[in-house]
LUMKE-537913 format. One line per 10 residues: number of its first residue (from 1); their letters; for each residue x, y, z of N, C-alpha, C, O, CB. Coordinates in pm, 1 decimal, decimal comma, padded with zeros to 6 digits. Glycine has a CB too. Example, Ala and Ser with C-alpha at 12.3 -4.5 7.8 and 13.67 -1.06 7.14 Angstrom:
! LUMKE-537913
1	as	01319,0:-00569,0:00780,0:01230,0:-00450,0:00780,0:01320,0:-00330,0:00780,0:01423,6:-00331,9:00846,5:01130,8:-00447,3:00904,6 | 01285,0:-00225,0:00708,0:01367,0:-00106,0:00714,0:01290,0:00003,0:00787,0:01340,9:00113,8:00803,9:01408,4:-00059,8:00572,5
END
This chain:
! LUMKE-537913
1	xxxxxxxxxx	02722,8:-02396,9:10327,5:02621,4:-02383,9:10429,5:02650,8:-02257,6:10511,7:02767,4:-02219,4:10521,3:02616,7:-02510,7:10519,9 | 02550,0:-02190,3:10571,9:02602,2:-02064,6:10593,4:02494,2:-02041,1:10743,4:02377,3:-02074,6:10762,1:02583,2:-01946,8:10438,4 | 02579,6:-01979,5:10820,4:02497,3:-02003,1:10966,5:02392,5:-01922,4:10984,7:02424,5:-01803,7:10977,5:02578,4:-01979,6:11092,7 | 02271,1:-01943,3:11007,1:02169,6:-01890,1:11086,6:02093,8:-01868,0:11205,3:02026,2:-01961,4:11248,5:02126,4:-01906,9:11057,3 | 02094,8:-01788,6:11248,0:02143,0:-01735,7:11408,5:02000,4:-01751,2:11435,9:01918,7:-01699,9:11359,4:02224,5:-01556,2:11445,3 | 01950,5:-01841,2:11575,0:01856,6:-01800,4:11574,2:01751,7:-01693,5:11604,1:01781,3:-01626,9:11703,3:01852,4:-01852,0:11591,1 | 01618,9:-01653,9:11535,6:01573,4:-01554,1:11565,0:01573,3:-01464,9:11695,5:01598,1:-01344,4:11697,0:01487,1:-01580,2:11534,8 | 01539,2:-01548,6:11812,3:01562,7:-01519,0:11930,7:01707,5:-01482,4:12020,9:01721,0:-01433,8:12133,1:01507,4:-01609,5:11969,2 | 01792,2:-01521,5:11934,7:01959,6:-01454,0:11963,5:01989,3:-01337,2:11861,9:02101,5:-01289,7:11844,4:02098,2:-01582,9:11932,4 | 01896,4:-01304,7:11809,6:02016,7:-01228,4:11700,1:02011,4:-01097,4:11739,6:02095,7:-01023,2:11689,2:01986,7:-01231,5:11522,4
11	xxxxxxxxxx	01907,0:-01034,6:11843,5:01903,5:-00903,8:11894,1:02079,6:-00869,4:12001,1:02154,2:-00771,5:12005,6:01734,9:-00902,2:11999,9 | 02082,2:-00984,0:12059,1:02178,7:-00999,5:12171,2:02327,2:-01009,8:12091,0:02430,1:-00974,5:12148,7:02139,4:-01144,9:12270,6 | 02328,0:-01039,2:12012,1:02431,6:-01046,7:11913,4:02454,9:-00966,6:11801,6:02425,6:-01000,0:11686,7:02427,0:-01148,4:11868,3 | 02517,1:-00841,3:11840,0:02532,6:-00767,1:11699,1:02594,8:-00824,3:11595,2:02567,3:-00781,6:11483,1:02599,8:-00652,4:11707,3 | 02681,2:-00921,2:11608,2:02755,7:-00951,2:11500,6:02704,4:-01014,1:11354,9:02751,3:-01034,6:11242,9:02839,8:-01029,6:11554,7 | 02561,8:-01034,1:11436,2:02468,8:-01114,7:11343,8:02431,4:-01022,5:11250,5:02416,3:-01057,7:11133,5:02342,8:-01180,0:11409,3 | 02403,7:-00839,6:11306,2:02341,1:-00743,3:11225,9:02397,8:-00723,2:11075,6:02516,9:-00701,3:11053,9:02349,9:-00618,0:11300,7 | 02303,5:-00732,6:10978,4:02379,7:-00645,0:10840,6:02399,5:-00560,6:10823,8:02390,8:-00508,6:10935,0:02353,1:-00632,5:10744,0 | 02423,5:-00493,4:10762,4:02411,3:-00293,3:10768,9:02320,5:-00281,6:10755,8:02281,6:-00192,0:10830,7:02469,2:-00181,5:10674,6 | 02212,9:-00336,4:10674,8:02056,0:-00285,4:10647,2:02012,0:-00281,6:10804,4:01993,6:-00176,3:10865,4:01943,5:-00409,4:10536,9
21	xxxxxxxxxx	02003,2:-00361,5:10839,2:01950,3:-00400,7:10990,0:01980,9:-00233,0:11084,0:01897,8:-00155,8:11132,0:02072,7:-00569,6:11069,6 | 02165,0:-00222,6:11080,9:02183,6:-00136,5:11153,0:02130,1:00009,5:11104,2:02114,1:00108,1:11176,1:02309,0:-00149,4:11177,8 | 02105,1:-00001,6:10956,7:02054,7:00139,4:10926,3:01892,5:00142,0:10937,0:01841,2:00251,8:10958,6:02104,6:00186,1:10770,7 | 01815,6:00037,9:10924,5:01662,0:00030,7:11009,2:01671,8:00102,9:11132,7:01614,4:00204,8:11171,1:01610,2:-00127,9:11054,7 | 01784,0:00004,6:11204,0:01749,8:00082,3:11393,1:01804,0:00183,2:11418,3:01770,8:00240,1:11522,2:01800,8:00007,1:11531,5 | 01904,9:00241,1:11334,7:01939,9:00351,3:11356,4:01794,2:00487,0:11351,2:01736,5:00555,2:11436,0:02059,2:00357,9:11250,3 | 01783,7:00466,0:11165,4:01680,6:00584,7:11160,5:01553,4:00538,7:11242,1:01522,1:00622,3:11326,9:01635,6:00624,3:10998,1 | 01465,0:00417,1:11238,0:01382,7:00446,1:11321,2:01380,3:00435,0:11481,5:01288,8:00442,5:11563,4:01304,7:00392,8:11276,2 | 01523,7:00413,2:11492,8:01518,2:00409,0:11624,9:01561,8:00572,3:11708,3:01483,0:00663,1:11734,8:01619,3:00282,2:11659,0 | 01716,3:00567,5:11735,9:01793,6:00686,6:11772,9:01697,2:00827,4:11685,2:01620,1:00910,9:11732,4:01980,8:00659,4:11710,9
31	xxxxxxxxxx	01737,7:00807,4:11563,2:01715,1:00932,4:11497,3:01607,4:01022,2:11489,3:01617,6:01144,2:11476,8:01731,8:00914,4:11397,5 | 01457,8:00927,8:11500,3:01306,9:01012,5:11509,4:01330,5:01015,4:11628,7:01263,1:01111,1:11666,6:01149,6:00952,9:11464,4 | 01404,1:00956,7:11753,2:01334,6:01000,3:11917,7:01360,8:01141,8:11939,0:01291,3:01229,2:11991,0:01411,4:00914,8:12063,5 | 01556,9:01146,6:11850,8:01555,0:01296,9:11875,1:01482,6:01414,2:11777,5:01460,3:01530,9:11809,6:01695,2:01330,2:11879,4 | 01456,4:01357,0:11665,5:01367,4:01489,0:11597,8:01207,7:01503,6:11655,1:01152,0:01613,0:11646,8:01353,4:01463,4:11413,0 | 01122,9:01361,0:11726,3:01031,2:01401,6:11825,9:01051,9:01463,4:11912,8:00975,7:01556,0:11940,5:00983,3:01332,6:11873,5 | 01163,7:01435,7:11989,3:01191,9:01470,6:12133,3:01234,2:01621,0:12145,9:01234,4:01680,8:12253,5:01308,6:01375,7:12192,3 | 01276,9:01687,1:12002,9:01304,4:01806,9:11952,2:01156,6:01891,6:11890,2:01127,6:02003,7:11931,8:01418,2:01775,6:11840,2 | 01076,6:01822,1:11791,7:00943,0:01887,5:11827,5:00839,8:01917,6:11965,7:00777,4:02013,8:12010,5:00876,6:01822,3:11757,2 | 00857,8:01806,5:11994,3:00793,2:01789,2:12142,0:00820,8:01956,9:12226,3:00737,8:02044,7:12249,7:00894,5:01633,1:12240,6
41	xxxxxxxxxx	00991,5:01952,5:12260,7:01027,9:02049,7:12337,4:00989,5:02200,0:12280,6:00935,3:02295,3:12336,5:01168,6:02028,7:12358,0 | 01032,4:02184,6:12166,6:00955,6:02350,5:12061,6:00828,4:02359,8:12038,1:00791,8:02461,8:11979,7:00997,9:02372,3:11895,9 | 00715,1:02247,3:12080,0:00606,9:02307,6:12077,9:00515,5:02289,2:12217,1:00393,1:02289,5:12230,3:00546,1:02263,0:11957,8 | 00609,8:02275,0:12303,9:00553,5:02220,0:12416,5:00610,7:02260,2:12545,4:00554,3:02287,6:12651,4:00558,3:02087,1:12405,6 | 00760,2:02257,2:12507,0:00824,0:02299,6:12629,6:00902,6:02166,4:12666,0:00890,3:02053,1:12619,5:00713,6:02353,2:12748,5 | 01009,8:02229,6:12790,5:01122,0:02131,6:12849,7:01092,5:02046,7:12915,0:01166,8:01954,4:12948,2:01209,6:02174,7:12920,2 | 00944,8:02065,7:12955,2:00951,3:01932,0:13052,8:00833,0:01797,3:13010,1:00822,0:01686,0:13061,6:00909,1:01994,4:13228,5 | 00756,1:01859,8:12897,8:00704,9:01737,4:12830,3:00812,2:01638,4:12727,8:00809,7:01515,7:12718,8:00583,7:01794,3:12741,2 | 00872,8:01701,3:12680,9:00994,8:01683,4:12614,9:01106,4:01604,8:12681,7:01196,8:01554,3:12615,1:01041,0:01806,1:12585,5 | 01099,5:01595,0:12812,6:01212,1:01529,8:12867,2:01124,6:01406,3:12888,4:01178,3:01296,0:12878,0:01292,1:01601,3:13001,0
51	xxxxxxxxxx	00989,4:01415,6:12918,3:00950,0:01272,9:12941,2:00940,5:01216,4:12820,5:00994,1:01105,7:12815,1:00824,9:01251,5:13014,5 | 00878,4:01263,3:12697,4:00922,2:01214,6:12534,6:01050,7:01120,4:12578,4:01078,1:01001,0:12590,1:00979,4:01370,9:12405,9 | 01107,1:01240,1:12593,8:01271,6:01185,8:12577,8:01338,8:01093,3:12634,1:01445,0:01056,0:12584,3:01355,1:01265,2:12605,7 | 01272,4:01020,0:12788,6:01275,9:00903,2:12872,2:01223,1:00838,8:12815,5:01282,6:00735,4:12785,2:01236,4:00896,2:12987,6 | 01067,3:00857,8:12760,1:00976,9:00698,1:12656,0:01086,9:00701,8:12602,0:01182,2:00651,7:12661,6:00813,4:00700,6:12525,6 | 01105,1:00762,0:12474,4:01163,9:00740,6:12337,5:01338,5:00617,8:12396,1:01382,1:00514,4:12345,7:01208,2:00954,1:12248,4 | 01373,3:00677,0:12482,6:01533,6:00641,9:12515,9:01503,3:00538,4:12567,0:01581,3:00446,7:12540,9:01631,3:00731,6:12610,2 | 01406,5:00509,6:12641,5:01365,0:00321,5:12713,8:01337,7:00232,3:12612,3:01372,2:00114,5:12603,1:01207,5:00298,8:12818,1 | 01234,9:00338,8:12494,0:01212,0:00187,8:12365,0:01353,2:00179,2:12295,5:01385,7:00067,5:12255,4:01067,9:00222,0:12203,9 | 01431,0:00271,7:12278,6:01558,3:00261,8:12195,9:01624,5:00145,5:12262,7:01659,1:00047,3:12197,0:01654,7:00400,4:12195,2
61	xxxxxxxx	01642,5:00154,3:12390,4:01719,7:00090,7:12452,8:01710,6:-00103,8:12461,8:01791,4:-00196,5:12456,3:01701,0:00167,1:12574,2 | 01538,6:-00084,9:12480,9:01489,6:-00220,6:12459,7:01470,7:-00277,3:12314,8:01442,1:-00391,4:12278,7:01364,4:-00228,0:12524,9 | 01493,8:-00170,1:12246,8:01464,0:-00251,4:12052,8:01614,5:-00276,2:12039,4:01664,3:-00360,7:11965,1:01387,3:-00111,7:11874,3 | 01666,0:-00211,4:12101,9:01852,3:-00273,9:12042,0:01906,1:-00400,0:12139,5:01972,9:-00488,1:12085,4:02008,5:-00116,8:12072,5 | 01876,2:-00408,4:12286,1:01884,3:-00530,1:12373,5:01809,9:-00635,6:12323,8:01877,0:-00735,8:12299,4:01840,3:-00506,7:12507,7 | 01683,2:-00643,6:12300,1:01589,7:-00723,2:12265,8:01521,6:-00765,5:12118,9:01433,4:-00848,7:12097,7:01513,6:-00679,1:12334,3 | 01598,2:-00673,3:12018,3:01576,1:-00672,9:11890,1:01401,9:-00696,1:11867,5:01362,9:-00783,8:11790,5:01675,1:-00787,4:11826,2 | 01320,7:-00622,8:11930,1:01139,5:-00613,3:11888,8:01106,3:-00563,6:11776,8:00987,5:-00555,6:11745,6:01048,7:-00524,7:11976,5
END
């Protein structure tokens, strides 16, 4: 028998993550904010880019606390 965490804990609990899991939130999480947050600034400039870069870093922050 093998434990299953429930859905609603398993964000709060890394230990639960597989590697697949951690390599999902990695690339779509961390990794496009900075290659947006890096287009953004080169075609836009430093200061649209920093607010990119506050969205992008608040959803990162809440998809890894809250697993959404």
């Amino acid at each position: 028998m093998t434990y299953e965490p429930h859905p609603s804990a398993v964000g709060w609990d890394k230990d639960h993550w597989r590697q697949r899991d951690w390599v999902s939130w990695l690339v779509t999480g961390p990794t496009l904010s900075v290659l947006f947050t890096a287009f953004v600034i080169s075609t836009f400039g430093w200061l649209p880019g920093a607010g990119v870069a506050l969205v992008c870093l608040g959803v990162d922050l809440a998809t890894y606390y809250w697993n959404w």
